[in-house]
C-alpha positions as CSV (number, residue, x, y, z in Angstrom):
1,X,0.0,0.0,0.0
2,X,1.5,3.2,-1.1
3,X,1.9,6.1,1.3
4,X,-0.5,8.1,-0.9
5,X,-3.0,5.4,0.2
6,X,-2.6,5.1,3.8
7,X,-2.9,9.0,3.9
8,X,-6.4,9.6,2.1
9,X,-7.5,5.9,4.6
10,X,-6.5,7.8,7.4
11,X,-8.1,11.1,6.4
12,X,-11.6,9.0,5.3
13,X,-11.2,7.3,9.2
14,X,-10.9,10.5,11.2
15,X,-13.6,12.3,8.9
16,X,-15.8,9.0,9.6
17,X,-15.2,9.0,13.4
18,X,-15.7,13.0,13.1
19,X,-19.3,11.8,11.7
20,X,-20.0,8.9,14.7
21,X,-19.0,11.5,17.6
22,X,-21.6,13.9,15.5
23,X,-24.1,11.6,16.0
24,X,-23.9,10.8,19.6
25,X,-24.3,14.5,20.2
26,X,-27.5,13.7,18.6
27,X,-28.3,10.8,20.5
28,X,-27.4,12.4,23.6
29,X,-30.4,15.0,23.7
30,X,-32.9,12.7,21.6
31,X,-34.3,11.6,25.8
32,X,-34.9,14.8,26.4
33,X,-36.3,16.3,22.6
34,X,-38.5,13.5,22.4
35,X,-39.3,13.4,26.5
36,X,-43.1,14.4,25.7
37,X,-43.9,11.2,23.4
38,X,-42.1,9.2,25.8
39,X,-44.0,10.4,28.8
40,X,-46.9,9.6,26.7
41,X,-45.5,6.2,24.7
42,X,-44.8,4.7,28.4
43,X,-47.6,7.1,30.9
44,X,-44.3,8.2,33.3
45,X,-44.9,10.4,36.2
46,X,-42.8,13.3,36.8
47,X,-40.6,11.2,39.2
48,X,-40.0,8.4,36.5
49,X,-39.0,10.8,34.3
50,X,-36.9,12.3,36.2
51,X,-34.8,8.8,37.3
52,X,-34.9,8.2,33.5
53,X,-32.0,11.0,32.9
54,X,-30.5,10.5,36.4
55,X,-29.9,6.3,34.9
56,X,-29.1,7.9,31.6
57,X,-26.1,10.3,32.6
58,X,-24.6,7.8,35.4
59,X,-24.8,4.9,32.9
60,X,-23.0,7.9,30.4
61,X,-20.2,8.4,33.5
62,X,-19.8,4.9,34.1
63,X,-19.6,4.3,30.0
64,X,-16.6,6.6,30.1
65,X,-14.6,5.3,32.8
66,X,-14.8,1.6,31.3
67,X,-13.3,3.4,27.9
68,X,-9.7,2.2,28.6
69,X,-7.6,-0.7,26.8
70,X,-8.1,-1.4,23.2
71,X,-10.1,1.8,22.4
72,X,-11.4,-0.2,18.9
73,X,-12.8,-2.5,20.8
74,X,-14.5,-0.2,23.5
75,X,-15.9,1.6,20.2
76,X,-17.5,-1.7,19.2
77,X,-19.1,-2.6,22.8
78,X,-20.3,0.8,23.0
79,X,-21.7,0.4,19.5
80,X,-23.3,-2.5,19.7
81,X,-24.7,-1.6,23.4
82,X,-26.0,1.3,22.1
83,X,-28.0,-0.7,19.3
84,X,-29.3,-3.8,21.9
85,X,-30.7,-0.4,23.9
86,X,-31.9,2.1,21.0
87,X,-33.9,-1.5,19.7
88,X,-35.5,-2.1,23.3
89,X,-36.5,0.9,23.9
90,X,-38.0,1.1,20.5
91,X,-40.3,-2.3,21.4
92,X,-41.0,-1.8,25.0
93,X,-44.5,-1.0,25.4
94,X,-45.6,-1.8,29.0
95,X,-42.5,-2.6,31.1
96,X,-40.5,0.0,32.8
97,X,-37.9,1.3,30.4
98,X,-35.7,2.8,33.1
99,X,-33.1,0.3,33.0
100,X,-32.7,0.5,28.9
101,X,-32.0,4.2,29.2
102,X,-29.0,3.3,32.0
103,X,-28.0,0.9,29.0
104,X,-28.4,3.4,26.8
105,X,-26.0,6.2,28.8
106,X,-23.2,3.8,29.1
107,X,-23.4,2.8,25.6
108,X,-22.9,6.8,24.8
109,X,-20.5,7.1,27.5
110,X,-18.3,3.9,25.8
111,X,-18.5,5.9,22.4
112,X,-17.8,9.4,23.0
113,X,-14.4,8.8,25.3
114,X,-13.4,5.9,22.7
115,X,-14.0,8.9,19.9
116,X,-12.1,11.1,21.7
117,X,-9.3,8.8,22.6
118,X,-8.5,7.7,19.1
119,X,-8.9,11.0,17.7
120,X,-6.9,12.4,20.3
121,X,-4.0,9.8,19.7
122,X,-4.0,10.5,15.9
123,X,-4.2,14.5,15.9
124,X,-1.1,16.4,14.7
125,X,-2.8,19.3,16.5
126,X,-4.5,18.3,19.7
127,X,-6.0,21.1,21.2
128,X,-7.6,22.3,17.2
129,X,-9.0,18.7,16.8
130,X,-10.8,18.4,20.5
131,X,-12.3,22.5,19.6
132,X,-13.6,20.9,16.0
133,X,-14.8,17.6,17.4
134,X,-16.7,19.5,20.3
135,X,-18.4,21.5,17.6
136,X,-19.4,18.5,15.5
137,X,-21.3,17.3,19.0
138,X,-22.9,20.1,19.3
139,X,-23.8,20.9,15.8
140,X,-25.3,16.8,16.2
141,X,-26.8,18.4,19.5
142,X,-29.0,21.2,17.9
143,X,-29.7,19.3,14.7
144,X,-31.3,16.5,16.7
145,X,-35.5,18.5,17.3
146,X,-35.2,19.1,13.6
147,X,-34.5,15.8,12.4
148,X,-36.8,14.7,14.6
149,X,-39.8,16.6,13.9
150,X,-38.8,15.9,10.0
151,X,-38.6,12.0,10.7
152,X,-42.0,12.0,12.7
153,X,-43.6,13.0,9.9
154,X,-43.1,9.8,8.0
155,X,-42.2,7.1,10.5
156,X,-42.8,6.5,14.5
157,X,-40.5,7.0,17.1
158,X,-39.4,3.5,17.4
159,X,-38.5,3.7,13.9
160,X,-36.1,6.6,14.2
161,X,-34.4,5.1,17.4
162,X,-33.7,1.9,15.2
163,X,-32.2,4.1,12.2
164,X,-29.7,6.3,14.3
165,X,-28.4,3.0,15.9
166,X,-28.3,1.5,12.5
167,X,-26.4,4.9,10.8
168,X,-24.1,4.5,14.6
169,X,-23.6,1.0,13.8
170,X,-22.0,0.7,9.9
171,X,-20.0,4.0,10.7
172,X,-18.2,3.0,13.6
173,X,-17.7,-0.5,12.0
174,X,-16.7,1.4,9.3
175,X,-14.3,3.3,11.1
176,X,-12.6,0.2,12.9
177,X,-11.8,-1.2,9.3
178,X,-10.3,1.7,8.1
179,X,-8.0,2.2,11.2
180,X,-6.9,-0.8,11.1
181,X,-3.4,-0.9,11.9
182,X,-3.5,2.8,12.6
183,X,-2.9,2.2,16.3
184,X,0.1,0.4,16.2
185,X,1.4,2.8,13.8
186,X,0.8,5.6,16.4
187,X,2.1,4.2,19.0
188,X,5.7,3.2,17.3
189,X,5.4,6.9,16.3
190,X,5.2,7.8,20.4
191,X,7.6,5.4,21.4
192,X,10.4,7.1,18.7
193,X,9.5,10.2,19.7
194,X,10.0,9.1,23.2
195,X,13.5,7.2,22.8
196,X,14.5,10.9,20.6
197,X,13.3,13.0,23.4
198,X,15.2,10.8,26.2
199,X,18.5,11.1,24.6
200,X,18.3,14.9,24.0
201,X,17.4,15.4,27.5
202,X,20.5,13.2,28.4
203,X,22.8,15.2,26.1
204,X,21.6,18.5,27.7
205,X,21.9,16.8,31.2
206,X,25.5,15.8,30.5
207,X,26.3,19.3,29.1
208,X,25.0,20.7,31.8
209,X,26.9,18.8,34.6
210,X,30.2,19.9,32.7
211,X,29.2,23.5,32.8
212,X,28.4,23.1,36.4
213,X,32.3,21.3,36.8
214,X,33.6,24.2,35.1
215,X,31.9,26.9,36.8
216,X,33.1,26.1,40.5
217,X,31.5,25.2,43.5
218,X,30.4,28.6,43.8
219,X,28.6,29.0,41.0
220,X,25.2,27.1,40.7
221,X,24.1,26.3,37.2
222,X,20.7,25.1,36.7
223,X,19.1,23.6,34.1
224,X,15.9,25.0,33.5
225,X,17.8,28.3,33.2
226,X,20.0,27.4,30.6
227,X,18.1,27.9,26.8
228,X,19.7,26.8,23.7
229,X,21.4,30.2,23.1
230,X,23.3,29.7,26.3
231,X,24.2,26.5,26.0
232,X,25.8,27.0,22.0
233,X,27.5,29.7,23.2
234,X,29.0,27.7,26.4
235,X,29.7,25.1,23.4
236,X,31.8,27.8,21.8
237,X,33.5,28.8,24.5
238,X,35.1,25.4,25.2
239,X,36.3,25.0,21.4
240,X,38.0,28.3,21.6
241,X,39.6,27.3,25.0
242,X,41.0,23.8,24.1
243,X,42.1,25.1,20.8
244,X,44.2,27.8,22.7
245,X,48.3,26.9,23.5
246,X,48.4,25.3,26.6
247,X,50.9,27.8,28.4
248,X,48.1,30.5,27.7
249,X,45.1,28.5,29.2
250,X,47.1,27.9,32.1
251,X,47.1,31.7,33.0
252,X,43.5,32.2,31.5
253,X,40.4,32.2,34.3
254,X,38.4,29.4,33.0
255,X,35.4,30.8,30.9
256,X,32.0,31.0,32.9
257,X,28.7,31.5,31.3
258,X,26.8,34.6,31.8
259,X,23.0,34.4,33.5
């Protein structure tokens, strides 16, 4: 696969993730958009109703503190928990469907922080991509009473809960198969990155401990103080001193660098 190839894969995953997380904005606020037909669809007192978004958002916490691991695979659970929930709710008719909509918050809670996760871990420019990915939730977020009020006109609300799980469903499997591979990628990209950074830190370390020979006891050299100007010029200090005649750099005050 040519590099031209992998590139416009990776661009069609993140735009197709972009599109999921979209959706579970939408998905988040359908409960309470729709909350009159379901206090009708299901008679619920105020109090029911009420416990019905309490189960949603703790079932939405709980969802992202169980995102952890394999973040693919959390994206999946959350995907297919999300369908087993969106389709119950859409066929209960007389039991309570309290314990669905927990179901139905950890499901979102799975999703989003998977979402986030990968897209996180794949951004060139972190804090851009979180800004844009926040705005494609809550675009999802306000689009969600007009899509619904369209949608009722032609189908029921069972009917639209099924299709966003279905639309959910093939784009995050979609997703999964175009990443594939993508995370190991990424993280042999973090782990050079990491070995690079650890050996420049050990080469400013050592060139700092020679500076701090060099200065004296009485001088105290520390390394947060030092930026790279300082530390080329304390570089170019040393060549011009070994490169000296010997009889002169034993009357010469070693060089010290300047604050």
């Amino acid at each position: 696969m040519t590099s031209a190839s992998v590139l416009s894969r990776e661009r069609l995953n993140a735009t197709v993730l972009s599109i999921v997380f979209g959706l579970t904005g939408t998905a988040t606020v359908l409960p309470g958009v729709a909350l009159p037909l379901l206090l009708k669809r299901w008679s619920l007192h105020d109090s029911q109703a009420a416990m019905m978004f309490l189960l949603l958002f703790v079932g939405s916490s709980c969802g992202a503190l169980l995102a952890r691991g394999v973040l693919e695979r959390a994206l999946l659970a959350g995907t297919v928990l999300f369908v087993v929930a969106s389709s119950s709710l859409a066929m209960v008719h007389s039991t309570s469907p309290l314990p669905f909509f927990a179901l139905y918050g950890l499901s979102l809670g799975l999703m989003m922080t998977s979402i986030s996760l990968i897209r996180s871990r794949q951004a060139l420019h972190l804090s851009r991509t979180m800004n844009f990915m926040n705005l494609l939730w809550s675009g999802g977020a306000v689009a969600c009473p007009a899509l619904l009020a369209v949608c009722l006109r032609y189908v029921d609300m069972g009917v639209f809960f099924r299709g966003l799980a279905l639309c959910i469903l093939l784009l995050a499997v979609s997703a999964v198969l175009l990443g594939r591979g993508r995370g190991r990628r990424d993280n042999e990209r973090a782990a050079h990155h990491d070995d690079h950074g650890r050996v420049a830190a050990h080469r400013r370390h050592e060139l700092v401990g020679s500076l701090r020979d060099r200065g004296g006891a009485g001088r105290r050299i520390s390394f947060q103080t030092y930026s790279p100007l300082k530390i080329f010029l304390a570089r170019a200090t040393r060549r011009r001193s070994a490169r000296r005649p010997a009889s002169l750099r034993a009357t010469l005050r070693p060089a010290e660098v300047s604050r």
